[in-house]
C-alpha positions as CSV (number, residue, x, y, z in Angstrom):
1,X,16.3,-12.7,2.5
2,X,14.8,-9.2,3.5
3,X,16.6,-6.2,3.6
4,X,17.5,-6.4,7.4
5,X,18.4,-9.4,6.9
6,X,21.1,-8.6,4.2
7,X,22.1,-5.5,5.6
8,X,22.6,-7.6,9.3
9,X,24.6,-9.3,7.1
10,X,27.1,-7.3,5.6
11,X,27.9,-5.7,8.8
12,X,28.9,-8.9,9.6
13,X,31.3,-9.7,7.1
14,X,32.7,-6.2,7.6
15,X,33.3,-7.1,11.3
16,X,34.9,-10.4,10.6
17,X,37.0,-9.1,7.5
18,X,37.0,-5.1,6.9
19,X,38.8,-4.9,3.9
20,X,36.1,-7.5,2.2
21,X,34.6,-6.1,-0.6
22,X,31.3,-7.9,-1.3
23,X,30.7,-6.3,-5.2
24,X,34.1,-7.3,-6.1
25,X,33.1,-10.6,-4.7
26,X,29.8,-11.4,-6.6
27,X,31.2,-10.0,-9.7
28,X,33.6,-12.3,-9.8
29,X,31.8,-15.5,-9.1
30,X,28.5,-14.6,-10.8
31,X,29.5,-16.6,-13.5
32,X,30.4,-19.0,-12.0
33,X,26.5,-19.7,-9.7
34,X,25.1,-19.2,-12.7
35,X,26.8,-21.9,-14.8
36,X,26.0,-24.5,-11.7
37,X,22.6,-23.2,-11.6
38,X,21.8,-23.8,-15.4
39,X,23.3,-27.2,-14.8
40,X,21.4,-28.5,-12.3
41,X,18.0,-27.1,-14.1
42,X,18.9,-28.6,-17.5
43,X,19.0,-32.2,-16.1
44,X,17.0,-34.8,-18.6
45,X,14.5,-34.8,-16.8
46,X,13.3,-31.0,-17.0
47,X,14.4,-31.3,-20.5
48,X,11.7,-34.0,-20.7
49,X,9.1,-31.8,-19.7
50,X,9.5,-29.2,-21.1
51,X,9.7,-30.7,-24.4
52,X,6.3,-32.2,-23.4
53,X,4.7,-28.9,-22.3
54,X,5.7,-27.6,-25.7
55,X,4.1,-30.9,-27.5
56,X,0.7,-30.1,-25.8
57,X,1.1,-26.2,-26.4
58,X,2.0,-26.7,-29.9
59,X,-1.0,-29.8,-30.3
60,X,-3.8,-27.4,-29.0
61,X,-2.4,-24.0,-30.6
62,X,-4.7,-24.5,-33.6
63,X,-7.7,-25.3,-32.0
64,X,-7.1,-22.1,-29.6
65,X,-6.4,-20.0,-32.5
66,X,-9.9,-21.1,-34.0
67,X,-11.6,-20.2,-30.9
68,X,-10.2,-16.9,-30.6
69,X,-10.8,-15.6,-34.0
70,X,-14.1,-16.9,-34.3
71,X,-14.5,-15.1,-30.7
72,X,-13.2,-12.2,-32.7
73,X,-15.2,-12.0,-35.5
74,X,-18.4,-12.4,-34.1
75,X,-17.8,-9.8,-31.7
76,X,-17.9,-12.0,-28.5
77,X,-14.4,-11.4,-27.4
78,X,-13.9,-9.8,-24.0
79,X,-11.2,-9.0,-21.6
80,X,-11.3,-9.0,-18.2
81,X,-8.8,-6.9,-15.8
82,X,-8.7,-7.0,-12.3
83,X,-6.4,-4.4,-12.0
84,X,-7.2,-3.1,-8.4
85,X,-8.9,-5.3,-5.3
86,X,-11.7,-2.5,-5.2
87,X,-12.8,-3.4,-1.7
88,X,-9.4,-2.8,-0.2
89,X,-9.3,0.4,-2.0
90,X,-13.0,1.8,-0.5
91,X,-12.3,0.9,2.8
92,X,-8.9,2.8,2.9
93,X,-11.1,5.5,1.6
94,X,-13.7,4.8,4.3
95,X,-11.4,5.2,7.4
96,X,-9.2,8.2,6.0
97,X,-13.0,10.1,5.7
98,X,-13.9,8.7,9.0
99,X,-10.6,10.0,10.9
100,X,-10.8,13.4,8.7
101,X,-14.6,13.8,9.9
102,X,-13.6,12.8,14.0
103,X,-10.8,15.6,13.3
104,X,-12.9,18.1,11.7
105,X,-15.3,17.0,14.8
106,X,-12.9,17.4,18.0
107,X,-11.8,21.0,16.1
108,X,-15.4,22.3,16.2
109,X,-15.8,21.4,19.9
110,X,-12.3,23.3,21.2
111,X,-13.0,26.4,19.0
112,X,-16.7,26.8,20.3
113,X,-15.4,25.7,23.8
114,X,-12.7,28.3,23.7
115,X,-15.1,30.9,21.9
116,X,-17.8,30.4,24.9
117,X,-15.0,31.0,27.1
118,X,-13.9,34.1,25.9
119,X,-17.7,35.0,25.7
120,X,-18.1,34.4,29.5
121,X,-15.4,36.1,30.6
122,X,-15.9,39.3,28.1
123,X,-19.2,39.5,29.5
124,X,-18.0,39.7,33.6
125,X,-15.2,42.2,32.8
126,X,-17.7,44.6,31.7
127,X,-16.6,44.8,27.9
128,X,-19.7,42.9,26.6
129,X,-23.4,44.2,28.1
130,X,-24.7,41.7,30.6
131,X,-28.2,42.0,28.3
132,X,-26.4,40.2,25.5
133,X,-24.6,38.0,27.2
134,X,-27.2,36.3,29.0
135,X,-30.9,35.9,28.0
136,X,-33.1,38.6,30.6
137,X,-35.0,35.7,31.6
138,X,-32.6,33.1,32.0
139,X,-31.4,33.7,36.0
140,X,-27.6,35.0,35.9
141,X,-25.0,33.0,37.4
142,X,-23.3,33.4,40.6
143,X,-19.8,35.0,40.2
């Protein structure tokens, strides 16, 4: 069950009986599941099996052994982890860069929009000489 699911749950039990105390509860019958859950596993028939499974482990353990020290002592013995699906990893990588660069991006654009703004309009009040704000040959625009 998930959590929502358990949590949906014990509100319900509180609803239908408030002074139920569910801890109290479990503690009480734990050993009780338990004891009819080992039951039912330990019927002849998993005992059967898993007396096999140990034959067979047990019947190839010395040929295994053999194998790995020889693996050993030649040098030839190698481990391999997967600890991390790589892929997964780069392309988280990839698309935090990508929304970073589209920020850093969209930033630029409003600071030089706002910067030419306050350019134009430093220029017509009179503050900033028309000569630098606009090129001598470039035709000035109407106000």
């Amino acid at each position: 069950m998930g959590d929502a699911s358990l949590l949906n749950l014990d509100q319900v039990g509180r609803a239908l009986e408030p002074h139920f105390d569910p801890n109290a509860s479990i503690r009480k019958n734990a050993a009780e599941i338990l004891q009819q859950r080992l039951t039912k596993s330990l019927s002849p028939g998993n005992l059967f099996s898993g007396a096999l499974e140990m034959k067979d482990l047990l019947q190839r353990l010395p040929a295994r052994l053999n194998k790995f020290v020889d693996a050993l002592s030649k040098g030839e013995f190698k481990i391999n982890v997967d600890a991390i699906d790589e892929k997964t990893l780069i392309l988280g990588f990839q698309k935090v860069a990508n929304r970073i660069t589209v920020g850093l991006i969209i930033a630029a654009l409003i600071i030089g929009a706002a910067m030419l703004m306050r350019w134009k309009r430093l220029s017509e009040s009179g503050v900033i000489p028309v000569s630098l704000s606009y090129s001598s040959s470039a035709p000035r625009p109407a106000a």
